[in-house]
C-alpha positions as a printed NumPy array, in Angstrom:
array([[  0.   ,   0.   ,   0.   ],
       [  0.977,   3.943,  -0.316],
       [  1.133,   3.712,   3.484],
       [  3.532,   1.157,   3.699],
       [  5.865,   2.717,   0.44 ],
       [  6.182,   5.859,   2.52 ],
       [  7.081,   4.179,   5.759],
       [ 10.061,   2.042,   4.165],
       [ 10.859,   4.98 ,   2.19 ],
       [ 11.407,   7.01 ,   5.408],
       [ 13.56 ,   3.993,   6.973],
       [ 15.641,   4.29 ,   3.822],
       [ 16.193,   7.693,   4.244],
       [ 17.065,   7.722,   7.493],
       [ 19.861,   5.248,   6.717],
       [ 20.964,   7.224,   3.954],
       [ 21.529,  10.228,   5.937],
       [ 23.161,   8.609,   8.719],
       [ 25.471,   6.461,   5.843],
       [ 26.341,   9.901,   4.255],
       [ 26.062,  12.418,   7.381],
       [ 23.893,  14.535,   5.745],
       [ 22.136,  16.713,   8.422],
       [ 23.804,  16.413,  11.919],
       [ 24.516,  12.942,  11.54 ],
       [ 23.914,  12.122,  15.083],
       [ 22.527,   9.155,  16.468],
       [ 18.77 ,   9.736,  17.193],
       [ 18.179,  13.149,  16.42 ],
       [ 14.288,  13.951,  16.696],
       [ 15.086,  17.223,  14.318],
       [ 16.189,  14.996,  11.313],
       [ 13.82 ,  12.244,  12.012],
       [ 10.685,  14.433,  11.72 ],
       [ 11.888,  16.404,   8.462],
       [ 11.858,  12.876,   6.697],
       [  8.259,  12.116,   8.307],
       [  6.833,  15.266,   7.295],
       [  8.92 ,  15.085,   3.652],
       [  7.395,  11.342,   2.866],
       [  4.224,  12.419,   4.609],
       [  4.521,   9.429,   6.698],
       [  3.618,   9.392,  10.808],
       [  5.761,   8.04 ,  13.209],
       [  3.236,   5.262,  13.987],
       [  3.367,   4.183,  10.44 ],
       [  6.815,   4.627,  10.295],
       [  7.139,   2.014,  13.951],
       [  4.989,  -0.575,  11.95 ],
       [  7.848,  -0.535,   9.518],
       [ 11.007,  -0.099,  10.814],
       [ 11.275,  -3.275,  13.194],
       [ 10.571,  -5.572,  10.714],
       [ 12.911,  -3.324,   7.823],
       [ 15.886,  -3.668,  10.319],
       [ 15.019,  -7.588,  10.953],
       [ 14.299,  -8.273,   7.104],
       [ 18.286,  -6.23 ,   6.586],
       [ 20.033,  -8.293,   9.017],
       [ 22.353, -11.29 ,   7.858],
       [ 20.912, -14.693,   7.894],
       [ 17.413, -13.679,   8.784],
       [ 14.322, -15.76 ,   7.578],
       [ 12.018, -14.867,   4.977],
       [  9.145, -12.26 ,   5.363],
       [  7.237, -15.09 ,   7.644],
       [  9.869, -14.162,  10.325],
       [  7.963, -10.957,  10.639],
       [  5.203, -10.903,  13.383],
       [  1.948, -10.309,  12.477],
       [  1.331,  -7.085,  13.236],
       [  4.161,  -5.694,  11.578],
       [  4.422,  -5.191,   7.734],
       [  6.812,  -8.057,   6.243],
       [ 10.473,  -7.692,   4.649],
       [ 11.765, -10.62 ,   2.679],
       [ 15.794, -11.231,   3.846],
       [ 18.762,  -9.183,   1.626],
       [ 22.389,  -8.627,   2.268],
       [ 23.419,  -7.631,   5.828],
       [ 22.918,  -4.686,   7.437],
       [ 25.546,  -2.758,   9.241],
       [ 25.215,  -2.647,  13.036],
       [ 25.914,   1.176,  13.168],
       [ 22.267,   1.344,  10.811],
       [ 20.533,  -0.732,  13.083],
       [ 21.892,   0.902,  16.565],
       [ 20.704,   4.133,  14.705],
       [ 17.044,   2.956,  13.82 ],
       [ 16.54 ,   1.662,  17.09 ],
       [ 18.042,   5.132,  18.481],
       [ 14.66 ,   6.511,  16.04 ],
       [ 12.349,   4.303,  17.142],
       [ 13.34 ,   4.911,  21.265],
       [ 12.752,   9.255,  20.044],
       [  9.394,   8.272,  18.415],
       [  8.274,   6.399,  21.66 ],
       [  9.429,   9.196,  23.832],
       [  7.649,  12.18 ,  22.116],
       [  7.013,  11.986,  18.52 ],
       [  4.302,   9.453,  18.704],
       [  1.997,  11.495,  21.105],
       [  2.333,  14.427,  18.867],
       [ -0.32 ,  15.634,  16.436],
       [  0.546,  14.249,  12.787],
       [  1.724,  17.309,  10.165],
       [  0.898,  15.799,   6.875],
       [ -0.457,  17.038,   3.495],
       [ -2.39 ,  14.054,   3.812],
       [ -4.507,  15.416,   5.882],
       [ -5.671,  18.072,   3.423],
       [ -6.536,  15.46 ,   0.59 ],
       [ -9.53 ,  13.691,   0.536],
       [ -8.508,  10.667,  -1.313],
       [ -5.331,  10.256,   0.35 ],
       [ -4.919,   7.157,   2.506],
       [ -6.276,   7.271,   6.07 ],
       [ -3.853,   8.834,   8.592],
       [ -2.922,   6.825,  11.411],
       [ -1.954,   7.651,  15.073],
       [ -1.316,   6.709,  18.247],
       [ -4.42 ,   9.193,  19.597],
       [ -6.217,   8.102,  17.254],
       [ -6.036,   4.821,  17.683],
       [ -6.391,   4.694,  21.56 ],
       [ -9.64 ,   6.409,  21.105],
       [-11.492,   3.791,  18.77 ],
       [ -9.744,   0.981,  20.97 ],
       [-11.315,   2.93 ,  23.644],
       [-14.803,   2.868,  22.017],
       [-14.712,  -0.897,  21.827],
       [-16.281,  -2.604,  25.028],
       [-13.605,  -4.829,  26.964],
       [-10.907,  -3.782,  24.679],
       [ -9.084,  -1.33 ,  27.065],
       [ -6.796,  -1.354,  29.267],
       [ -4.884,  -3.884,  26.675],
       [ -3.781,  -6.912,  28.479],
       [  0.214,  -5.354,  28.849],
       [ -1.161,  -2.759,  31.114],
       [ -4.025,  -4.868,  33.278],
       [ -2.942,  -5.097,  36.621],
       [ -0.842,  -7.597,  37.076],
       [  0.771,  -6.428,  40.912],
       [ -1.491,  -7.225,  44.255],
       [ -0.673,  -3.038,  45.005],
       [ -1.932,  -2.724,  41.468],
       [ -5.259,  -4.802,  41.987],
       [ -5.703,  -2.842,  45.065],
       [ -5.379,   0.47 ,  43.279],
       [ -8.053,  -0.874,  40.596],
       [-10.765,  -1.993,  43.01 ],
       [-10.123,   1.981,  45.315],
       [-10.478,   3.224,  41.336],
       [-13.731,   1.338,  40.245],
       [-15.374,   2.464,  43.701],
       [-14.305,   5.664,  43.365],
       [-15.836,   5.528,  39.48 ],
       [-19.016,   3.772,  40.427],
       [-19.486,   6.013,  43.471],
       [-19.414,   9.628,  41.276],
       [-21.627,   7.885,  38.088],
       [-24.289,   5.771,  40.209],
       [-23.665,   2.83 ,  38.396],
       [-20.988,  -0.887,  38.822],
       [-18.395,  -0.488,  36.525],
       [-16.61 ,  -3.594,  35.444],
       [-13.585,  -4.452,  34.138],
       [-13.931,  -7.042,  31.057],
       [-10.862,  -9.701,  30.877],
       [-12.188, -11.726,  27.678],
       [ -9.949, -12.067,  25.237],
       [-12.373, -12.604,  22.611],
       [-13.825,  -8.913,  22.807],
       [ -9.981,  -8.042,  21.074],
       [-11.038,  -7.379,  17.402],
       [ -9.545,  -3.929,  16.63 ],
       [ -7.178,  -4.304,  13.942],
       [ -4.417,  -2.201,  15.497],
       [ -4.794,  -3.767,  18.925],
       [ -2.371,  -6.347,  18.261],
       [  0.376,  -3.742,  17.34 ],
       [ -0.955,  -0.996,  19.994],
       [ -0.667,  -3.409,  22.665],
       [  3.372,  -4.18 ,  20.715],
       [  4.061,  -0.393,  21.236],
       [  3.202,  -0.395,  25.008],
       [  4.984,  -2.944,  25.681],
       [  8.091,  -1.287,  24.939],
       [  7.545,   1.899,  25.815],
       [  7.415,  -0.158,  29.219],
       [ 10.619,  -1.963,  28.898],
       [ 12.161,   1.715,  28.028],
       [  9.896,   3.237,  31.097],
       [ 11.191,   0.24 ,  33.461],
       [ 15.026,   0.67 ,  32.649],
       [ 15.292,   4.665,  32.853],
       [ 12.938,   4.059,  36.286],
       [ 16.026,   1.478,  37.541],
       [ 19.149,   3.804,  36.487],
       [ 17.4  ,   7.118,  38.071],
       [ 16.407,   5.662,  41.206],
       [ 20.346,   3.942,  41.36 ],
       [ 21.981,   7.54 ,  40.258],
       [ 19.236,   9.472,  42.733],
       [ 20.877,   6.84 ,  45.715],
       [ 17.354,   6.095,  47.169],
       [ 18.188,   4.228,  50.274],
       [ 17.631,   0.741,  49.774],
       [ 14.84 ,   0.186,  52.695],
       [ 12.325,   2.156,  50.362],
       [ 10.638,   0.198,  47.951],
       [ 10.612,   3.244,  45.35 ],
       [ 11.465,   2.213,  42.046],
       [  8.706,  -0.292,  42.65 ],
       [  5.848,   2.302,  43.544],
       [  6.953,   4.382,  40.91 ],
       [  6.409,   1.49 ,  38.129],
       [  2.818,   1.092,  39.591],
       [  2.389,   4.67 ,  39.348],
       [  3.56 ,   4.365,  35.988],
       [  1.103,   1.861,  34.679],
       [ -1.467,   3.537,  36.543],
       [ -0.689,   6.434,  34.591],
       [ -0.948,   4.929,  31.521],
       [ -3.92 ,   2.278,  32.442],
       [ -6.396,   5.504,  33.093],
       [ -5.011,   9.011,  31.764],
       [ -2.77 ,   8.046,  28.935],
       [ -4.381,  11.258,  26.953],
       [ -1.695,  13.197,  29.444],
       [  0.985,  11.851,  27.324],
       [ -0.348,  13.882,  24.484],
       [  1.638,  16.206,  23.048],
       [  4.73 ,  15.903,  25.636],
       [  7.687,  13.727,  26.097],
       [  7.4  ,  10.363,  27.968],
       [ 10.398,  11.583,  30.711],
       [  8.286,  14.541,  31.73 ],
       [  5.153,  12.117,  33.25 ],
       [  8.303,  10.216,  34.244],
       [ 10.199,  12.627,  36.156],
       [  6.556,  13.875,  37.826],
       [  5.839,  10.216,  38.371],
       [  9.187,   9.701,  40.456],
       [  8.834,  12.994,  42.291],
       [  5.235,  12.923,  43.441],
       [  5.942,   9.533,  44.784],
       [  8.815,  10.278,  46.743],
       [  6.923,  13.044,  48.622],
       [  4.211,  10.594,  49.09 ],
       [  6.659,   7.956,  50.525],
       [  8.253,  10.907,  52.749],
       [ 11.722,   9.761,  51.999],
       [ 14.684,  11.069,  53.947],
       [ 16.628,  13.058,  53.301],
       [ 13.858,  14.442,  50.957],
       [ 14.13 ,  14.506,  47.387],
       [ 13.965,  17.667,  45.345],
       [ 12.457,  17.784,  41.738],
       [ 15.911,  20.112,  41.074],
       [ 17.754,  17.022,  42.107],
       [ 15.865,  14.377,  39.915],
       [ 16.124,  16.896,  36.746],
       [ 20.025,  17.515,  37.744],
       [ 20.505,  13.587,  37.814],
       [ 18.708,  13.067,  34.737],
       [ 20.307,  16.239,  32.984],
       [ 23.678,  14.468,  34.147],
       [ 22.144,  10.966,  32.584],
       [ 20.958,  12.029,  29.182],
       [ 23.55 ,  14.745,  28.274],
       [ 24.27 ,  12.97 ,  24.814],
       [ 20.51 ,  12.185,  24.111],
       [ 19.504,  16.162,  25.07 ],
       [ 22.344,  17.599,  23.456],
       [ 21.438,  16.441,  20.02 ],
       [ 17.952,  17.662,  20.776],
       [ 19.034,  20.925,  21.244]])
């Protein structure tokens, strides 16, 4: 489809530039990355459907397009590809799950009528949404006993201000939205990201050991996620993150107390290659 021509256009772009070092030729610069989206008309969701299975269909000795999972589009195998390429696509893909993908989509496309739909990450959360049963996806159902306890305080509290139960449906068979497969795919590792920066700032921010921090904040996290996800909109994933860690350590009262200019120095201190190029 047009869709998916655009997408593995822009991963073959990207490549290009970093090959050539046209434009900064950093690794993972947002700037770059979004003047190829916006020049193939292509959003960064369509462009994530792509560019896992581009980099595993380029890769030396991989299978043939069946290799692929289902939710991604399929690449038959070629030559190798260098390891520099694919450390730099999966340097995109980590910028388009921190902030690009919760923007609003700039396209031309959206201007033309018979263009081919646009999809997004807002956009598809919302008709997931509309479906009975079908959210939260199954990645971000509590799994935790504090997280069950947090759901039943959060159904009371819901049932208590509309007058009416509210359930929670767990059958699989209500899943029939045709992105849910790769929605649920993107959540998941925006968590393994979420989890690993949540380990190295609480190990940098030398929480003392007897408070069980990093795990509150992951629950926080998910909570987060689970019930006001639309607060990722239009920001990047570290600023819920760095809120997330903060308003938990004032809940938890640790001592000595933590201060928000302390988590932002530590993460400043963390990320100084990743916000430089940014800049």
């Amino acid at each position: 489809s047009a869709v998916f021509h655009k997408a593995l256009l822009s991963c073959s772009c990207v490549c290009l530039m970093k090959a050539t070092g046209i434009g900064t030729g950093a690794s993972g610069n947002t700037a770059d990355l979004s003047a190829v989206l916006r020049a193939m008309e292509c959003t960064p969701y369509e462009f994530m459907k792509v560019s896992e299975s581009f980099v595993k269909g380029l890769q030396l000795g991989s299978g043939s397009s069946s290799t692929a999972n289902s939710h991604h589009y399929k690449i038959g195998r070629v030559a190798a590809f260098p390891v520099a390429l694919r450390r730099h696509l999966r340097g995109m893909e980590e910028n388009i799950l921190d902030s690009l993908l919760w923007s609003n989509p700039s396209s031309k496309r959206m201007d033309e009528g018979n263009s081919p739909r646009i999809i997004c990450i807002k956009q598809v959360i919302r008709d997931v949404m509309s479906k009975k049963g079908e959210w939260p996806p199954e990645v971000l159902r509590p799994n935790l006993q504090d997280e069950a306890e947090d759901e039943k305080d959060y159904l009371a509290s819901t049932s208590a201000t509309t007058g009416a139960p509210t359930k929670r449906s767990s059958s699989a068979k209500a899943h029939h939205h045709p992105e849910y497969a790769f929605l649920t795919y993107i959540l998941r590792k925006i968590l393994a990201m979420v989890s690993h920066r949540i380990s190295t700032l609480c190990q940098y921010l030398s929480i003392p050991s007897q408070y069980p921090v990093s795990r509150q904040i992951w629950i926080a996290f998910r909570y987060l996620l689970r019930h006001n996800i639309e607060l990722l909109y239009d920001r990047h994933i570290d600023q819920l993150l760095l809120c997330t860690i903060y308003g938990v350590s004032k809940i938890m009262k640790l001592l000595p107390e933590l201060s928000f200019s302390k988590i932002i120095e530590v993460y400043t201190t963390l990320n100084k290659e990743r916000l430089g190029n940014k800049a």
